[in-house]
MMTF fields as JSON, N, C-alpha, C and O atoms, coordinates in Angstrom:
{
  "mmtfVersion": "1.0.0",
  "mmtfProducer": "UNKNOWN",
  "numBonds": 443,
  "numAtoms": 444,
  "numGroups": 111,
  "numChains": 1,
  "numModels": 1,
  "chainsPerModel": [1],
  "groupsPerChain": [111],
  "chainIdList": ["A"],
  "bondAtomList": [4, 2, 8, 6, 12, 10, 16, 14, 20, 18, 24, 22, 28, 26, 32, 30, 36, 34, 40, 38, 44, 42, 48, 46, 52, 50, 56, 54, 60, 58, 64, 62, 68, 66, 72, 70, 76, 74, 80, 78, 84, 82, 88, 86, 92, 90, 96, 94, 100, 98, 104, 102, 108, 106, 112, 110, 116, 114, 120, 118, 124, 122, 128, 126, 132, 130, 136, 134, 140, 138, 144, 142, 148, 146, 152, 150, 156, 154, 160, 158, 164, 162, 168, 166, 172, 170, 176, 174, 180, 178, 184, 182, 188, 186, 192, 190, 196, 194, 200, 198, 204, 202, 208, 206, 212, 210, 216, 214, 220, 218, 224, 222, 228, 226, 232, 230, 236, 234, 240, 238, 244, 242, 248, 246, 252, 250, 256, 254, 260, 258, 264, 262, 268, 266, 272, 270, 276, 274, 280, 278, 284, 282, 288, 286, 292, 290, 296, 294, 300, 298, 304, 302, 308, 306, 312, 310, 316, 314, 320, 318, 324, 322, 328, 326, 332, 330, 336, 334, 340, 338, 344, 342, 348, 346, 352, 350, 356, 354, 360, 358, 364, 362, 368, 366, 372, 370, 376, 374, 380, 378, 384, 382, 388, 386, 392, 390, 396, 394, 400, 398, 404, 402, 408, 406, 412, 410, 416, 414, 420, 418, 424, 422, 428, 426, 432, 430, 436, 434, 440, 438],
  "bondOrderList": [1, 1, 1, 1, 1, 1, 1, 1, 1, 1, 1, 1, 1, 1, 1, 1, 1, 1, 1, 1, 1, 1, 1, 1, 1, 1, 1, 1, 1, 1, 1, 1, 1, 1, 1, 1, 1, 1, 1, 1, 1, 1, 1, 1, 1, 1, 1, 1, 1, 1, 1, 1, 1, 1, 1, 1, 1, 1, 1, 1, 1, 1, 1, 1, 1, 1, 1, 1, 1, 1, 1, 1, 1, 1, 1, 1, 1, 1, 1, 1, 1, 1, 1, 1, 1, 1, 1, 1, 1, 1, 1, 1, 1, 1, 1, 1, 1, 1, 1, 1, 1, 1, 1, 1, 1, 1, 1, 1, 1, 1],
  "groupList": [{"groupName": "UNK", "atomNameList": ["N", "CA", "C", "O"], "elementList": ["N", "C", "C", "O"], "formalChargeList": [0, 0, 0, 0], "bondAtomList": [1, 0, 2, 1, 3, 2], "bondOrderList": [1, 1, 2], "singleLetterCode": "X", "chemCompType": "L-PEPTIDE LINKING"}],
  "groupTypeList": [0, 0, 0, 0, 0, 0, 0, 0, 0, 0, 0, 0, 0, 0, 0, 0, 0, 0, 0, 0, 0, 0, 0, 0, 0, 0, 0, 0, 0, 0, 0, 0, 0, 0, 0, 0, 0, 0, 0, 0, 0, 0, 0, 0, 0, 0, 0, 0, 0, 0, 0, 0, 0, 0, 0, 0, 0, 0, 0, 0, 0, 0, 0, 0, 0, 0, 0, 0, 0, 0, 0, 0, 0, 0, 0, 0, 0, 0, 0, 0, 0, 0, 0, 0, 0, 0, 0, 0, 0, 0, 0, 0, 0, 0, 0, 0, 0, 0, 0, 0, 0, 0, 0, 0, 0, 0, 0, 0, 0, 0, 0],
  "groupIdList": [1, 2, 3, 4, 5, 6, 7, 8, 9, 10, 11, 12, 13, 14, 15, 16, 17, 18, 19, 20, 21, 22, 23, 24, 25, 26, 27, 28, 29, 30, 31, 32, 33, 34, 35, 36, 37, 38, 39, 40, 41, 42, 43, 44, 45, 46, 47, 48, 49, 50, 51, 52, 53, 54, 55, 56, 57, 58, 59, 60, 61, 62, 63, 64, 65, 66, 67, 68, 69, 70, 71, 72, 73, 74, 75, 76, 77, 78, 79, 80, 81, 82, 83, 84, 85, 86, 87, 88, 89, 90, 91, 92, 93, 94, 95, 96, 97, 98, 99, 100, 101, 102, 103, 104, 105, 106, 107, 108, 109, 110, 111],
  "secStructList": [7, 7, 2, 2, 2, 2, 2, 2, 2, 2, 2, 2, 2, 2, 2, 2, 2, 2, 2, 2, 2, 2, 2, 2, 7, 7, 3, 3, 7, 7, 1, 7, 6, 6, 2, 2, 2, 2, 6, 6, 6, 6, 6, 6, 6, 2, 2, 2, 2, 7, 1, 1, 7, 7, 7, 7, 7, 3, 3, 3, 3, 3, 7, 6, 6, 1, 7, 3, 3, 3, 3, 3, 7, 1, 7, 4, 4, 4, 2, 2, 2, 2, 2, 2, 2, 2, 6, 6, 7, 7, 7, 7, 7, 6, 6, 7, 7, 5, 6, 7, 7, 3, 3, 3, 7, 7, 7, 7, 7, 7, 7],
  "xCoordList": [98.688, 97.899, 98.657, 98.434, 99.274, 100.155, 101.038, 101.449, 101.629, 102.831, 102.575, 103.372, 101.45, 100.84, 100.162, 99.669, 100.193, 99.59, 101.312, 101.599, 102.033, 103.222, 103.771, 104.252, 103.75, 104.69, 103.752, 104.173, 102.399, 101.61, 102.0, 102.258, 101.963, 102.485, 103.643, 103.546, 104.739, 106.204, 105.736, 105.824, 105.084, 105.087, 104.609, 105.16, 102.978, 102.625, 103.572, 103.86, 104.042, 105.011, 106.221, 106.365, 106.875, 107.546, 107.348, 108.175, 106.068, 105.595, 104.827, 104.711, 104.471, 104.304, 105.791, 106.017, 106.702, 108.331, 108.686, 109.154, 108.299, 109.031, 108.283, 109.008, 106.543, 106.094, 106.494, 106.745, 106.463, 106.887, 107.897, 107.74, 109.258, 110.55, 110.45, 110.847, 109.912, 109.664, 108.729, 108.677, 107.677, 107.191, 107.518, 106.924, 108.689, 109.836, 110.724, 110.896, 111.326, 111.945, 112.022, 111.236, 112.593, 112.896, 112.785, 113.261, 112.042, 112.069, 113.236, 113.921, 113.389, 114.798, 114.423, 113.357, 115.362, 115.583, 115.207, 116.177, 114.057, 113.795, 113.164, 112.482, 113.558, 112.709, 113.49, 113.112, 114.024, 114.538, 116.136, 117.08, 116.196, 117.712, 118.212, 119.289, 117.612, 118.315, 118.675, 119.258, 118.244, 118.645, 119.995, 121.089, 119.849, 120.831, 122.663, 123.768, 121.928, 122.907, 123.283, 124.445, 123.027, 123.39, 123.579, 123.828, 123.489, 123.997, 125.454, 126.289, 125.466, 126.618, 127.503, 128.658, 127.452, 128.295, 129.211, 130.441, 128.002, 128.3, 129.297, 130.199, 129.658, 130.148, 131.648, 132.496, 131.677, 133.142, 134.186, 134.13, 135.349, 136.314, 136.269, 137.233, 135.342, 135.268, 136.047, 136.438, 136.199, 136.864, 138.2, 138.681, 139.129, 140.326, 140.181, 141.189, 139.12, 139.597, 139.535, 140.183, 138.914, 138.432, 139.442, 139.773, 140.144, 141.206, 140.364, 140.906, 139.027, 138.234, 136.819, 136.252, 136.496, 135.345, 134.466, 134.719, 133.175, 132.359, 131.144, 131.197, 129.855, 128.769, 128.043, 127.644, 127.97, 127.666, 125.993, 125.602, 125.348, 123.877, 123.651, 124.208, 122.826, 123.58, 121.39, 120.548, 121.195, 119.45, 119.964, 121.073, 118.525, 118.874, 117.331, 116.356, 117.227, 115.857, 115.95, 116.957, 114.977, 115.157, 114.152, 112.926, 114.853, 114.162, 113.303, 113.373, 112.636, 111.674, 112.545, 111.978, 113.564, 114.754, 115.221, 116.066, 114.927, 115.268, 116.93, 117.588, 117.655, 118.785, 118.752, 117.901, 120.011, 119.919, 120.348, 121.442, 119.762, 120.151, 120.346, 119.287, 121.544, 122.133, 121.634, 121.839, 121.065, 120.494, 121.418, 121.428, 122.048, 122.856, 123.63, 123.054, 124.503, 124.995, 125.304, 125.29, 125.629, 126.082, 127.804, 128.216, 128.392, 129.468, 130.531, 131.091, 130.773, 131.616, 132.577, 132.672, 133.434, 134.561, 134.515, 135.203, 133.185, 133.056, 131.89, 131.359, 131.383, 129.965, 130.136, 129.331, 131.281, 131.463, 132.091, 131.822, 132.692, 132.835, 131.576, 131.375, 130.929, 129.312, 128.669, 128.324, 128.464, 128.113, 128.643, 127.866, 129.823, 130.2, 130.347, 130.576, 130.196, 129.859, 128.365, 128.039, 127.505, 125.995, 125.151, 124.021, 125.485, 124.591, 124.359, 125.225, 123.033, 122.401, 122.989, 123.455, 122.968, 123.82, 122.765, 122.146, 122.292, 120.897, 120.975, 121.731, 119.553, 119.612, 118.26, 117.238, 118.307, 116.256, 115.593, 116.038, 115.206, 114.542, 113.651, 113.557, 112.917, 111.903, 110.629, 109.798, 110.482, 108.99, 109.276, 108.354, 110.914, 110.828, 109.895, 109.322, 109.46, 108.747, 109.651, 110.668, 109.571, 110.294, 109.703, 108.527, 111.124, 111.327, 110.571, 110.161, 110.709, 110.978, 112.048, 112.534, 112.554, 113.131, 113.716, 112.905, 114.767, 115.075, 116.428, 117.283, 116.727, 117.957, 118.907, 118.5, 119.978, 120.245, 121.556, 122.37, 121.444, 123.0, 124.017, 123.593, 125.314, 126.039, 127.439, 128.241, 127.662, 128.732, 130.056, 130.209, 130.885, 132.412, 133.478, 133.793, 134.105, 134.843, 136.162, 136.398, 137.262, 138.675, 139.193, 139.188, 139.716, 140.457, 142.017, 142.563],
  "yCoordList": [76.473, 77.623, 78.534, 79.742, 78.086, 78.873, 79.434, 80.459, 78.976, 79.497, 80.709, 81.647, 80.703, 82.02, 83.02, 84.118, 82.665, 83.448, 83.923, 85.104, 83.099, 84.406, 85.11, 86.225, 84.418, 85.425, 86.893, 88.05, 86.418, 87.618, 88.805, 90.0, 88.315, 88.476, 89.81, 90.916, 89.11, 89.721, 90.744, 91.903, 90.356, 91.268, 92.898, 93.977, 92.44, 93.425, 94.474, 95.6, 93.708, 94.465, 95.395, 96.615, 94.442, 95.104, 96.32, 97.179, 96.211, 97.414, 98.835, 100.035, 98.079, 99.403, 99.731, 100.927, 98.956, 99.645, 100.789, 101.905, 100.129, 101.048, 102.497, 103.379, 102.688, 103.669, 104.67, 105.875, 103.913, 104.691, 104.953, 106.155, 104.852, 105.402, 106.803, 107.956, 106.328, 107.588, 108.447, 109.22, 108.621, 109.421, 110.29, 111.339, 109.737, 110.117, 111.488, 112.458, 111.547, 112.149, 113.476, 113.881, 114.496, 115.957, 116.228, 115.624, 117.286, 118.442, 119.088, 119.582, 119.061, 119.97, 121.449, 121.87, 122.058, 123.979, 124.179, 124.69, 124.097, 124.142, 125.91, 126.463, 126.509, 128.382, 129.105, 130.271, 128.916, 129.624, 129.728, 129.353, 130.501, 130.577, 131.904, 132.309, 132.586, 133.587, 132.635, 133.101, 131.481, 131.131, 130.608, 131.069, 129.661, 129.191, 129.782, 129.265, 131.365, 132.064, 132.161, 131.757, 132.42, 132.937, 131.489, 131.218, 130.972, 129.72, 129.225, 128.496, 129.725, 129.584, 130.732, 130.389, 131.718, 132.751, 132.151, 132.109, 131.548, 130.886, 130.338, 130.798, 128.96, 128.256, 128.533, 127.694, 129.769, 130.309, 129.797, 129.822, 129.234, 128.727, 127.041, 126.275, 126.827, 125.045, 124.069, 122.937, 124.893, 123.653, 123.536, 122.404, 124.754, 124.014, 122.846, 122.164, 122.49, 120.825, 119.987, 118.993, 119.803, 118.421, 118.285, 119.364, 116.898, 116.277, 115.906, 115.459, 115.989, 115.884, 116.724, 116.94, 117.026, 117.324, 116.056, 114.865, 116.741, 116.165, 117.049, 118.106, 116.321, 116.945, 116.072, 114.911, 117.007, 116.833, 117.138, 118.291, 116.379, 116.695, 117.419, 116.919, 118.621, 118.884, 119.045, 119.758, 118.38, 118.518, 119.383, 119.395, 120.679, 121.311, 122.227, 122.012, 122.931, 123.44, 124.945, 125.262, 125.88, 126.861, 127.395, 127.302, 127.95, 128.095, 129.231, 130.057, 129.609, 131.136, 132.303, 133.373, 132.299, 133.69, 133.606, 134.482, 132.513, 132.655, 132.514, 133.519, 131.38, 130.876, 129.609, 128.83, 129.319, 127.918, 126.556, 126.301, 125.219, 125.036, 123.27, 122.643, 122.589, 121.647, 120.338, 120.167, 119.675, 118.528, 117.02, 116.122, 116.999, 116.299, 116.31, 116.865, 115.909, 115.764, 114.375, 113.768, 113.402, 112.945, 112.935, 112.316, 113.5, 113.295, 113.348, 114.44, 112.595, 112.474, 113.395, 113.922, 113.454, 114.271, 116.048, 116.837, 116.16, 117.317, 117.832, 118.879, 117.002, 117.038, 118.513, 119.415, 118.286, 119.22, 120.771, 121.859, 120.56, 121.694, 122.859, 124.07, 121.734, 122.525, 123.041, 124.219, 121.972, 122.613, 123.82, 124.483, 123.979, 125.318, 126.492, 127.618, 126.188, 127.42, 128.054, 129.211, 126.751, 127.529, 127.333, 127.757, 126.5, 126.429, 127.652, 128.505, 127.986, 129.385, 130.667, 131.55, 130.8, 132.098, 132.306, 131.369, 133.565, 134.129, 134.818, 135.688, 133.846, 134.346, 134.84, 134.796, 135.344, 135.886, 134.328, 133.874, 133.972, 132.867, 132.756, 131.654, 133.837, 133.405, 132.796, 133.094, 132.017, 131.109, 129.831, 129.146, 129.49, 128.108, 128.359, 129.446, 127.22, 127.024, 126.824, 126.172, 127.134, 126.964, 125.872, 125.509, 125.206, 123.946, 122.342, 121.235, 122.963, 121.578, 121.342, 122.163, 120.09, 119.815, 119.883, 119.237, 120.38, 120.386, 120.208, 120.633, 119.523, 119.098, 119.907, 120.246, 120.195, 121.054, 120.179, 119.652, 120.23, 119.649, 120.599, 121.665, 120.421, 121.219, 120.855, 120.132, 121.386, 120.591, 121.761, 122.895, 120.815, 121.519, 120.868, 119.705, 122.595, 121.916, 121.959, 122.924, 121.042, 121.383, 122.04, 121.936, 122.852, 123.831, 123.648, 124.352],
  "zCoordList": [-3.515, -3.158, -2.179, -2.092, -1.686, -0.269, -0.769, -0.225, -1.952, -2.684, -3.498, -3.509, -4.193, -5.049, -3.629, -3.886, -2.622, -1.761, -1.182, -0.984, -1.034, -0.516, -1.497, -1.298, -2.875, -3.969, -3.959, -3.964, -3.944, -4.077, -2.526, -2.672, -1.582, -0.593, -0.403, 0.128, -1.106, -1.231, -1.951, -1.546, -3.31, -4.324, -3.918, -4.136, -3.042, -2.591, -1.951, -2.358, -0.673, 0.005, -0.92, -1.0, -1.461, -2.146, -3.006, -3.315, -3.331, -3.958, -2.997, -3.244, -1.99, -0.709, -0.254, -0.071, -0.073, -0.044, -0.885, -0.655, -1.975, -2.695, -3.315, -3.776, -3.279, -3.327, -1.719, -1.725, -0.651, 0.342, 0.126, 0.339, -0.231, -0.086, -1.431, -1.264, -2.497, -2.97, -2.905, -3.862, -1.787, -1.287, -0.266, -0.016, 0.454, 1.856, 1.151, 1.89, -0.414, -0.202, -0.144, -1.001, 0.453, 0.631, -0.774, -1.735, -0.704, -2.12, -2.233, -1.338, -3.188, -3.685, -3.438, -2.99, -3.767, -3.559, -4.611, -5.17, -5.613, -6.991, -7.182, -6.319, -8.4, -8.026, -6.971, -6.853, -6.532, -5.174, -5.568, -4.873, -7.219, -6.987, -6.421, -6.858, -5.564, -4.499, -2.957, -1.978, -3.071, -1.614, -2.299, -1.973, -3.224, -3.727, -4.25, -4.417, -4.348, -4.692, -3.114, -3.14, -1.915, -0.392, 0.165, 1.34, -0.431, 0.115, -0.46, 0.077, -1.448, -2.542, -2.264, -2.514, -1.93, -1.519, -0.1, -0.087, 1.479, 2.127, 2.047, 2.746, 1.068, 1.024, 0.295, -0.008, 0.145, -0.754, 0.65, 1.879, -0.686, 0.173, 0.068, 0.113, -0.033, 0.302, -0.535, -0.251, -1.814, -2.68, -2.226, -2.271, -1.66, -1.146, -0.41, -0.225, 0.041, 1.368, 0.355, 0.685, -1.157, -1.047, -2.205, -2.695, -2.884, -3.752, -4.763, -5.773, -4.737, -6.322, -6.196, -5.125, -7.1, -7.88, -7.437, -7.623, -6.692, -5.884, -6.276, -6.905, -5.71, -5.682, -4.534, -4.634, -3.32, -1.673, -1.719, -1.899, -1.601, -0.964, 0.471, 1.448, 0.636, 1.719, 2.466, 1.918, 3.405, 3.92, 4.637, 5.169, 4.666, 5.759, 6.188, 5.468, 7.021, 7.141, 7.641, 8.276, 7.4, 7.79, 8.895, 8.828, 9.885, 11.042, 11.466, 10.556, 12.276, 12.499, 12.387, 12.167, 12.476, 12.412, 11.174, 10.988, 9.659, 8.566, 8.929, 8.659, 9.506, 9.419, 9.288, 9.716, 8.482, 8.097, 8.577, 8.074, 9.637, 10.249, 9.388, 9.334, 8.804, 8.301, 9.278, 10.48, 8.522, 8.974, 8.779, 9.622, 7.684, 7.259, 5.834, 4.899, 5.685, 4.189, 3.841, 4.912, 2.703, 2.64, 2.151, 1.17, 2.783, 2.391, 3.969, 4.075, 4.851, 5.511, 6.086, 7.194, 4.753, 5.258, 5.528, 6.177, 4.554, 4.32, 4.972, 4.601, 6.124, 6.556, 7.845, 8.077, 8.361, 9.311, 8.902, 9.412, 8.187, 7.538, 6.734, 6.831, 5.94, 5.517, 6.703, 6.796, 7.829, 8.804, 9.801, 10.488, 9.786, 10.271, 9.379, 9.819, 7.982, 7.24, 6.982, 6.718, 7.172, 7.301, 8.04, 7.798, 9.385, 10.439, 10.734, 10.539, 11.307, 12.147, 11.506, 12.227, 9.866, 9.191, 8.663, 8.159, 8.64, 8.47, 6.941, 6.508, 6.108, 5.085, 4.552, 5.236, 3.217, 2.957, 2.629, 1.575, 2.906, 2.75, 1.609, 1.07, 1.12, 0.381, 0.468, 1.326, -0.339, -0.033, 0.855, 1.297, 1.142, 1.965, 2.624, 2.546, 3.583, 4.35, 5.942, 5.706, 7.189, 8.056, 8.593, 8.61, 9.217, 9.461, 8.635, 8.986, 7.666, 6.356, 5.66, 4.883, 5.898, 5.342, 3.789, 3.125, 2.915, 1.891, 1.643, 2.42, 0.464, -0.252, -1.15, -2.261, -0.801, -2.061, -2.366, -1.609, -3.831, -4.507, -4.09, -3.644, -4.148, -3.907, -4.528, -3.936, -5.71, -6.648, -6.612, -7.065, -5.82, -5.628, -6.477, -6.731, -6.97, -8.132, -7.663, -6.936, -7.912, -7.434, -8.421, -9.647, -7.523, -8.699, -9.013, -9.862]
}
């Protein structure tokens, strides 16, 4: 009896894990391809640093002055660099919402 009471146990949990982690994540930049385009203008120049064809997630949020302030990326090498090309660079925002969080892909090609 103790044994069907922890598998049930785990199971549960495991299944509140994992509806919470996909309820956590940031909305993408979805409709909003004018931010996408000023964000993409931004970023001219970038593919010289990197030795491959990558695609960088880059979180970031936009603030009451409609500039864009980089929350994180995953990509390391290239994390500081994104960030000095679009931290606090003021763009039309659109319908974002200020200070929520959002994800944008960001696929750099080597040329």
């Amino acid at each position: 009896m103790n044994i069907r009471k922890s598998w049930l146990l785990s199971f549960l949990f495991a299944v509140v894990l994992s509806v919470s982690a996909t309820a956590m994540t940031p909305p993408t930049v979805k409709g909003s391809s004018a931010v996408t385009e000023q964000i993409t203008e931004l970023l001219q120049g970038i593919d010289e640093q990197v030795a491959e064809s990558t695609t960088v997630y880059v979180d970031f949020m936009i603030n009451a002055k409609s500039e864009i302030i980089v929350v994180s990326t995953n990509n390391k090498n290239l994390d500081r660099t994104i960030k000095s090309k679009l931290n606090y660079k003021a763009i039309n925002s659109g319908k974002l919402e200020t200070f929520k969080k959002y994800t944008l892909p960001v696929s750099i090609q080597k040329k």
